[in-house]
C-alpha positions in Angstrom: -28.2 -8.4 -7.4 -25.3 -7.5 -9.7 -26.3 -3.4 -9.4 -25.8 -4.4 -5.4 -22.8 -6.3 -6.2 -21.2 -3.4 -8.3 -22.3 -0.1 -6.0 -20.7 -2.9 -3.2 -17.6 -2.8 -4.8 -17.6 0.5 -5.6 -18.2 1.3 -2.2 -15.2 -0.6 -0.8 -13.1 0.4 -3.6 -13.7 4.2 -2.6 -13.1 4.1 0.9 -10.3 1.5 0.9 -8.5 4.1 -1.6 -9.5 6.7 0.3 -8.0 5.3 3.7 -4.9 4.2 2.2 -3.6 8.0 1.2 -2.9 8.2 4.5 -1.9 4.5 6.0 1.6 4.7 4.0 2.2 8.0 5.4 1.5 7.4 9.1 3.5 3.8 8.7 6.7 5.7 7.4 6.7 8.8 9.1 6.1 7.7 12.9 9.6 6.1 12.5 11.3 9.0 10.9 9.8 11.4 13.4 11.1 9.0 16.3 14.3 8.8 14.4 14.7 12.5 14.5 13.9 12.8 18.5 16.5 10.3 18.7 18.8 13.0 17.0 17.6 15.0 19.6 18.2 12.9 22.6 21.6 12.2 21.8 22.9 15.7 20.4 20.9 17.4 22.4 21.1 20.1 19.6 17.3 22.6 19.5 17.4 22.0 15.5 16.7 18.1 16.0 13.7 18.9 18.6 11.7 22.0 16.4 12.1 19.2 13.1 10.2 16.6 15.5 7.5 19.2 16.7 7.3 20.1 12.8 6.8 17.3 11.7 5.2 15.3 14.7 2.6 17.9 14.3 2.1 16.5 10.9 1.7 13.0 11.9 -1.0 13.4 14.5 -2.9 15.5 11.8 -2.3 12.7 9.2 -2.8 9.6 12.0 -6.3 10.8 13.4 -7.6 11.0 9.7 -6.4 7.3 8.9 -8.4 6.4 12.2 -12.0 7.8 10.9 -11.2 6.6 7.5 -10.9 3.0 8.6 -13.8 2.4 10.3 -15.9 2.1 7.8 -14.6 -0.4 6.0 -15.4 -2.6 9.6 -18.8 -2.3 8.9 -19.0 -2.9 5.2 -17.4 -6.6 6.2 -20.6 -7.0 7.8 -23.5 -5.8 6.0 -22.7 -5.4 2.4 -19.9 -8.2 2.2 -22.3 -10.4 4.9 -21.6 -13.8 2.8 -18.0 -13.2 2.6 -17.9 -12.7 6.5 -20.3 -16.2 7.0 -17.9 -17.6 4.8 -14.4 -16.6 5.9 -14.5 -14.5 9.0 -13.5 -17.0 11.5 -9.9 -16.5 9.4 -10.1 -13.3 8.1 -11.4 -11.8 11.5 -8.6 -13.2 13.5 -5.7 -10.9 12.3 -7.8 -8.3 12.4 -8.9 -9.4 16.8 -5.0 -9.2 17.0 -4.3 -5.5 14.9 -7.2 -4.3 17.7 -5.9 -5.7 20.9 -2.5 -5.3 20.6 -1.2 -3.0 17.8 -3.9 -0.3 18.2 -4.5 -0.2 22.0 -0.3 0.2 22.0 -0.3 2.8 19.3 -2.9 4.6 20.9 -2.3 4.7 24.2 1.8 5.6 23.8 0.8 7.9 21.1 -1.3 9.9 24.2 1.3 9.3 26.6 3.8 11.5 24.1 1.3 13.9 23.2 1.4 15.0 26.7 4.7 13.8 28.0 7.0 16.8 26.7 8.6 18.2 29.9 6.9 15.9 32.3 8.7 12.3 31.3 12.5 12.4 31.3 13.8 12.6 27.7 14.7 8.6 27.4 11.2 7.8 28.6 9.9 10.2 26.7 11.7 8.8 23.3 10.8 5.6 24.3 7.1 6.2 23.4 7.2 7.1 20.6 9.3 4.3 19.1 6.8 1.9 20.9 3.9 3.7 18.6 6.1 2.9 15.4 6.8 -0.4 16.7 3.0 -0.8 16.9 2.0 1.2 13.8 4.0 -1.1 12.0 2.9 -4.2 13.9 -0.7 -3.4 13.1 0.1 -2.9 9.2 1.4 -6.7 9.6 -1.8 -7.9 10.8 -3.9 -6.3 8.7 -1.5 -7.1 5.8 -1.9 -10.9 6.7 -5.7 -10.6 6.7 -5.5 -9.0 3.2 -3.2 -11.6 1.7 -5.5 -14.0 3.1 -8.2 -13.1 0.5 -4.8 -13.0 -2.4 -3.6 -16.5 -1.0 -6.0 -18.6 1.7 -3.3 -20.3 3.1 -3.7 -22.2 6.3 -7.4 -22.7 5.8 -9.5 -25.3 4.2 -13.1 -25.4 3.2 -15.4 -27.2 5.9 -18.1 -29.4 4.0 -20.3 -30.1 7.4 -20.3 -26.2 8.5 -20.6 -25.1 4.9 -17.7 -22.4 5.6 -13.9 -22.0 5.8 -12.2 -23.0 8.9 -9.0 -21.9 9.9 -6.2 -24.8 10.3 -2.9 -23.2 10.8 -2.8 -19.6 12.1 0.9 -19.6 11.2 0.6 -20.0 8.5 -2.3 -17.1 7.4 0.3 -14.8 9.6 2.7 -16.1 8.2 2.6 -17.4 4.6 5.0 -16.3 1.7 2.9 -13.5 0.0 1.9 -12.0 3.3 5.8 -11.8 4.2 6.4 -10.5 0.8 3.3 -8.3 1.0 4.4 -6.5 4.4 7.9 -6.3 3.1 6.9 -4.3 -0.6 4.3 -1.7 1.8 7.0 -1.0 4.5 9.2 -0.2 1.8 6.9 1.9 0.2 5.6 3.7 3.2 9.0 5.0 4.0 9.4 6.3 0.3 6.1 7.8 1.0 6.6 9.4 3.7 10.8 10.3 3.1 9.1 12.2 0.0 6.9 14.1 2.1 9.6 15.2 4.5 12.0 16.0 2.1 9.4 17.7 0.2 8.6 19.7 2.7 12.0 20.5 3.7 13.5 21.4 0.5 10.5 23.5 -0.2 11.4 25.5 3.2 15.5 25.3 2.2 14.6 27.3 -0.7 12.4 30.1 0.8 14.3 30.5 3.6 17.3 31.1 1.2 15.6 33.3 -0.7 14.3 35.4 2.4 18.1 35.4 3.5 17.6 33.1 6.7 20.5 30.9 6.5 19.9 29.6 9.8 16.1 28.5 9.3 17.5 27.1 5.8 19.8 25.3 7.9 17.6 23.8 10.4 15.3 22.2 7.2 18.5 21.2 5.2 18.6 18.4 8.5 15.3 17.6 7.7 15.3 17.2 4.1 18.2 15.4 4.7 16.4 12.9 6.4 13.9 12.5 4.2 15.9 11.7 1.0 18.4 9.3 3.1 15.1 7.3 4.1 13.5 7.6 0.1 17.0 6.6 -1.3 17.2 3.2 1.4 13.8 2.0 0.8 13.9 2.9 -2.4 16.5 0.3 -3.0 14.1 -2.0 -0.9 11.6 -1.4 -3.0 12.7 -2.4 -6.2 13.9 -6.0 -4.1 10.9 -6.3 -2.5 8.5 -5.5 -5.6 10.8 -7.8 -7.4 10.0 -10.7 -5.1 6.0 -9.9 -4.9 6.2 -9.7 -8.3 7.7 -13.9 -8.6 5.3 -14.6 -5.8 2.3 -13.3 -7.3 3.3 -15.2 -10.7 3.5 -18.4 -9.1 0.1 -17.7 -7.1 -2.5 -15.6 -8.9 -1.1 -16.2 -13.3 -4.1 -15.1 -14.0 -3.7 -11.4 -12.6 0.2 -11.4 -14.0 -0.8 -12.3 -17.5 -3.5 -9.7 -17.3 -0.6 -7.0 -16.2 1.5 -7.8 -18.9 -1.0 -8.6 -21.3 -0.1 -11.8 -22.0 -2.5 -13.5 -23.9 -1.3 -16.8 -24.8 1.9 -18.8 -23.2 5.1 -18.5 -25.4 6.5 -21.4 -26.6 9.2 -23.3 -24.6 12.5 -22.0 -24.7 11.0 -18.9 -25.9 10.5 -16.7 -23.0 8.1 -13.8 -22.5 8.8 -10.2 -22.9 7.8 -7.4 -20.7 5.8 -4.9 -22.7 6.6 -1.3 -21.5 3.5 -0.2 -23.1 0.5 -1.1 -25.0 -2.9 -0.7 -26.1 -5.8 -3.1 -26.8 -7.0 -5.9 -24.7 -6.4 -9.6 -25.6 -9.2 -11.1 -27.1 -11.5 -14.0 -25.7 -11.2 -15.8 -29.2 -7.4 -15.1 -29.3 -7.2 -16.7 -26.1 -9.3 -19.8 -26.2 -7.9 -20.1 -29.6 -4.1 -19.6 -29.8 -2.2 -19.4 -32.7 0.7 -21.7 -31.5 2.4 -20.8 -34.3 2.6 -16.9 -33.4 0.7 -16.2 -30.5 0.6 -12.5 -31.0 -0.5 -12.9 -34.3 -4.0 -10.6 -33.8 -4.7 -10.7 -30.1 -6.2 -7.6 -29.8 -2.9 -5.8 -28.5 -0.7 -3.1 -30.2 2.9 -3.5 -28.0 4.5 0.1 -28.9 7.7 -0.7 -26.7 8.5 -4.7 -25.6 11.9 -6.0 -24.0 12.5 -9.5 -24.9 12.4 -12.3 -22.5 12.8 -9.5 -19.5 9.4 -11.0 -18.3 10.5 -14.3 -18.1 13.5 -13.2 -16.1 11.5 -11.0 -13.8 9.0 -14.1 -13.1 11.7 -17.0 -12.6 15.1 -15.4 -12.9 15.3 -17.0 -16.2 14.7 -15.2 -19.6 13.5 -18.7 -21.1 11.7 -19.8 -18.3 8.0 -20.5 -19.5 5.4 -17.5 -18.2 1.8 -18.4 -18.1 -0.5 -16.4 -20.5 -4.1 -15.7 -20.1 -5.2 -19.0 -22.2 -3.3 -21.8 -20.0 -4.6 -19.4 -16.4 -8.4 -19.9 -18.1 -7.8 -23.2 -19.1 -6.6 -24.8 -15.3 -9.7 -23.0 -14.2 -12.2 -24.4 -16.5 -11.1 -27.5 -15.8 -11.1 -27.4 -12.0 -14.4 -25.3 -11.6 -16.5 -26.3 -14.2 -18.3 -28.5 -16.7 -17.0 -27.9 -20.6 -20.7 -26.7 -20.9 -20.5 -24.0 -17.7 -16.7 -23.0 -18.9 -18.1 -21.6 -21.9 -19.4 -18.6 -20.2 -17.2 -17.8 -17.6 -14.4 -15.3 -18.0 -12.2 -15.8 -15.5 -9.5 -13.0 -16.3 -9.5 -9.7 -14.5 -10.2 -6.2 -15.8 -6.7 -5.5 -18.0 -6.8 -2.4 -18.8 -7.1 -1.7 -15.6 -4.3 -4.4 -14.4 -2.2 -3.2 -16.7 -2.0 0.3 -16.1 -2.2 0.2 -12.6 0.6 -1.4 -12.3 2.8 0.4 -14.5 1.2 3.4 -13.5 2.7 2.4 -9.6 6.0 2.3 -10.8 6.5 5.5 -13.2 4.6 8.0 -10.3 7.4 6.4 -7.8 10.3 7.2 -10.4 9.7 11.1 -8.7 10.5 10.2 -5.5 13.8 8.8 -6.6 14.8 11.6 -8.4 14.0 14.2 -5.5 16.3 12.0 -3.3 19.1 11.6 -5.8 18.8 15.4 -6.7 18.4 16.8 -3.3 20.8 14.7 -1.3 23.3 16.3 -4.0 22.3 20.0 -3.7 22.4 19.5 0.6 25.6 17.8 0.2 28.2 19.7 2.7 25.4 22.3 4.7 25.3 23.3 1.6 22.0 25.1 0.6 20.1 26.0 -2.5 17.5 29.2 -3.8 16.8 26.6 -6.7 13.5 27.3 -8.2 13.4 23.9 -10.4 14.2 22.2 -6.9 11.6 24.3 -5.1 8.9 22.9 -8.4 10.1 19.9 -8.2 10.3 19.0 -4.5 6.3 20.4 -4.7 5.2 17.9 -7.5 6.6 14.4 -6.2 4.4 15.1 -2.9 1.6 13.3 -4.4 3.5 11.1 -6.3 4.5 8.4 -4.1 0.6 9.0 -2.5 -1.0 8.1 -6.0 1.6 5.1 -7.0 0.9 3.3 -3.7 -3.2 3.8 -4.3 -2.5 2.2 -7.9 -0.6 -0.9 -6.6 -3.7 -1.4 -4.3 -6.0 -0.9 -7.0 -3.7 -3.4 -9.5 -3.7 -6.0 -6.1 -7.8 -6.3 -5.8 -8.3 -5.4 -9.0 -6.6 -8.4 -10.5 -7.8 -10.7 -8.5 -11.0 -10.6 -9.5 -13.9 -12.7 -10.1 -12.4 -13.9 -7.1 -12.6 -12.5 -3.7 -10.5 -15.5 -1.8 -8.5 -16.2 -4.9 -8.1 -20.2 -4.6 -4.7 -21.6 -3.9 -2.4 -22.4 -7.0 1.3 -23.4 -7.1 2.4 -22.7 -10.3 6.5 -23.8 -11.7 8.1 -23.2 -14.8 6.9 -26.2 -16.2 3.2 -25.1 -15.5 2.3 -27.7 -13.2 -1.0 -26.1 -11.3 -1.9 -28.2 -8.6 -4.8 -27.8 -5.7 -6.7 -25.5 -7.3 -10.8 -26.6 -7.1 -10.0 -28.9 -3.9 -8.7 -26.0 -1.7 -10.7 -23.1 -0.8 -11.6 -20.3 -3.0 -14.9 -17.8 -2.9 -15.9 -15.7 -6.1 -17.0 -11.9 -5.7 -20.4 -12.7 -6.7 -21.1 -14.9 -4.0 -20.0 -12.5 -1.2 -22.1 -9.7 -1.6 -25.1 -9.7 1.2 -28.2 -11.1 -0.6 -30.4 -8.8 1.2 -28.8 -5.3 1.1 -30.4 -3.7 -1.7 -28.9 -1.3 -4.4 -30.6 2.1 -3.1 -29.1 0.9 0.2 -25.8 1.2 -1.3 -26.9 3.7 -3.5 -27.4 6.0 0.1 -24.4 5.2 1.9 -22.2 5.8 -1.3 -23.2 9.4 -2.0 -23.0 10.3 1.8 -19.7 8.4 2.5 -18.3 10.1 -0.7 -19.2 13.5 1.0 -17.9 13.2 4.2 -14.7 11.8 2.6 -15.2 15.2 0.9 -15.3 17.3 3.9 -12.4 15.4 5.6 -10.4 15.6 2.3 -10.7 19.4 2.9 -10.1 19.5 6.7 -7.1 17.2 6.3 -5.6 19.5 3.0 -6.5 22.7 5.0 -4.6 21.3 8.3 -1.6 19.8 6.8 -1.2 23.1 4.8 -1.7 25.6 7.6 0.8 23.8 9.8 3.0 23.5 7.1 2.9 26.8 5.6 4.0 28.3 9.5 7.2 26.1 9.7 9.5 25.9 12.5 8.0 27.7 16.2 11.4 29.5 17.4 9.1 31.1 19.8 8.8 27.6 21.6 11.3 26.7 24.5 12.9 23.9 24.9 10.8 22.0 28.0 12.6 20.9 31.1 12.7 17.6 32.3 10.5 17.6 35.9 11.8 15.4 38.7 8.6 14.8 39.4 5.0 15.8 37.3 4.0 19.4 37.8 0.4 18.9 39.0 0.3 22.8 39.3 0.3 22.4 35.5 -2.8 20.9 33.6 -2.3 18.3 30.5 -3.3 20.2 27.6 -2.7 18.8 23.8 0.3 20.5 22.8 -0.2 20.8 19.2 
């Protein structure tokens, strides 16, 4: 069972990583390429109208790739995670009904509708589309965002004795709850970093060569566009930092145990004392420093080296007060001894997650996003006044923070499930500054080792591992070889500007544009 239950999570880990290269992408960019059709609609100027072909190309590339990517994960709810779906899927299947029936089906359908509508839908109606698909792209990230925070916070939900199974008692409030608000909030923000770094990537990378070829025009025409792109990296940028702020108090006060593993906080200061946010660090905490703190000085021999620590900025980052108390990995283990076990079953349980891997997953999110600020910051001053630049540093640089905002939003994912392990529905816990952590035990909770299907057996998983992990290959290639093909052509001057019909042309077949 635990080879099944590993490969299983292995498995889901994969293709959920996988999937979610290009989810922030297609989130962001739908409503920058509707913003930039907008442009077009309203000045009427062709520069505004080849940057949305250009990069609308892009997006349908990047947006039919998220789709085959996601399936998967549909069916692994059912057959390798079967007890987690007896268990929770009247609650956890119900945002996921809503994404389907009325994000998708809208995304979908008005994503066709402007495939094929240039020249044959007036220009308003046109425009109109496509903001409906990033209304709806962003509608489904909601839903499927609730679902998710579901499993981090199971609020509105209780555990049914008689049925043996969760029941849902407020839908509300699983929509609705503070960490799901919070949740959708931090991955907006970040999709539009991802994706304003990709455009202004892109751009800047096109400023330069067409400088260097002696094309001011063409160098014009991308100066708009990278333009764009570090407007929309600098705003949510600035979003980001709020939003990952607030996550960050929420998740303290819900889940201590996977904040005291990303700080590696063994044991909890002192009172008054207030906990320090270490930069970095090696080591892991030890189980004996843990169940046996030195009150005296807690980070006498825990296992960690701290190279660089800021006093008391933890404590200010967790309750906007550098004294405020911040629970450490003992009090977390202790609460949950206590509600979950006998003294006798306690002493075998760990209940802490991975922290090497919390650790540096989270810190690891926030240094790879620190490129995508300073491509903004640097290119928004070199495009300043139509001006443009032949910079090769700028050229570099605007190449290597591509991937960067890509690979910091797959390590907050990984520090999300990651540190809320054992559990799978982490149980509900309202922690304060005084550490008062109430409901835990009497609300509903379900560990990771008690969702896996009992009857799916390791070679099973074995199988489906090694050939999901090479079709994710071969996609991995098609989508690199398409995005780079399309990209490396640039603007089509050789396309005209379409006509608005009065009525459809039925002389003319629909054919896909791109």
């Amino acid at each position: 069972m635990q080879d099944a239950l590993d490969l299983a999570r292995w498995q889901f880990g994969i293709t959920t990583v996988y999937h979610f290269i290009f989810v922030p992408l297609t989130i962001g960019l739908t409503p920058l390429v509707a913003l930039l059709q907008t442009f077009w609609f309203k000045t009427g100027r062709d520069e505004w109208y080849r940057l949305t072909r250009f990069f609308g190309k892009l997006l349908l590339i990047n947006f039919a790739l998220g789709i085959v990517t996601g399936i998967v994960q549909e069916f692994q709810f059912g057959l390798n995670w079967s007890e987690y779906s007896r268990m929770v899927g009247d609650i956890f299947g119900a945002p996921l009904a809503m994404e389907a029936l009325a994000a998708f089906f809208i995304e979908s359908t008005f994503l066709g509708i402007w495939i094929f509508g240039w020249g044959r839908l007036s220009r308003g109606v046109h425009l109109l589309t496509i903001w409906l698909v990033a209304f709806a792209v962003n509608l489904s990230a909601f839903f499927i965002l609730a679902a998710n925070s579901f499993m981090q916070y199971p609020a509105g939900s209780s555990f049914n004795s008689d049925l043996q199974r969760a029941q849902m008692d407020n839908l509300g409030e699983v929509l609705f709850s503070k960490l799901s608000l919070s949740t959708f909030w931090h991955t907006i923000s970040t999709s539009f970093v991802v994706a304003g770094t990709f455009m202004a990537g892109i751009a800047i990378w096109w400023v330069v060569r067409a400088v260097r070829a002696g094309n001011e025009e063409s160098a014009q025409v991308y100066r708009l566009g990278g333009a764009v792109g570090c407007w929309a990296v600098l705003i949510a940028g600035i979003s980001l930092i709020f939003s990952g702020h607030h996550q960050a108090q929420v998740i303290t006060e819900l889940q201590p145990t996977k904040m005291a593993a990303a700080e590696l906080l063994c044991v909890t200061p002192d009172e008054g004392e207030g906990a320090g946010f270490t930069v970095i660090a090696f080591g892991e905490c030890t189980q004996e420093a843990i169940e046996n703190p030195d009150l005296n000085d807690p980070k006498a021999n825990d296992g960690v080296n701290r190279l660089i620590e800021i006093p008391k900025l933890l404590s200010w980052l967790a309750w906007s007060d550098g004294s405020a108390k911040v629970t450490g990995m003992n009090t977390a283990e202790q609460v949950l001894d206590d509600a979950y076990l006998t003294p006798e079953e306690a002493a075998g349980i760990d209940w802490i997650p991975p922290q090497g891997v919390t650790f540096w997953s989270f810190r690891l999110m926030i240094a790879l996003g620190a490129f995508s600020a300073v491509l903004a910051l640097v290119g928004l001053w070199a495009l300043r006044g139509r001006r443009t630049t032949g910079s090769g540093f700028l050229k570099f640089w605007a190449l290597l923070s591509l991937p960067m905002p890509f690979l910091a939003g797959s390590f907050g994912w990984i520090f999300t499930e990651i540190g809320r392990q054992p559990f799978i529905v982490y149980p509900v816990a309202t922690l304060t500054p005084e550490h008062v952590l109430s409901g835990v035990g009497t609300d509903l909770s379900l560990q990771t080792v008690d969702a896996v299907s009992p009857v799916v057996s390791a070679g099973s998983i074995w199988l489906t591992v090694i050939s999901f992990t090479l079709i994710y290959l071969v996609l991995a290639i098609a989508w690199f070889y398409l995005m780079k093909r399309y990209t490396s052509k640039g603007l089509n001057y050789d396309e005209a500007i379409p006509e608005v019909k009065a009525d459809l042309d039925e002389s003319k077949p629909l054919t896909f544009s791109y």
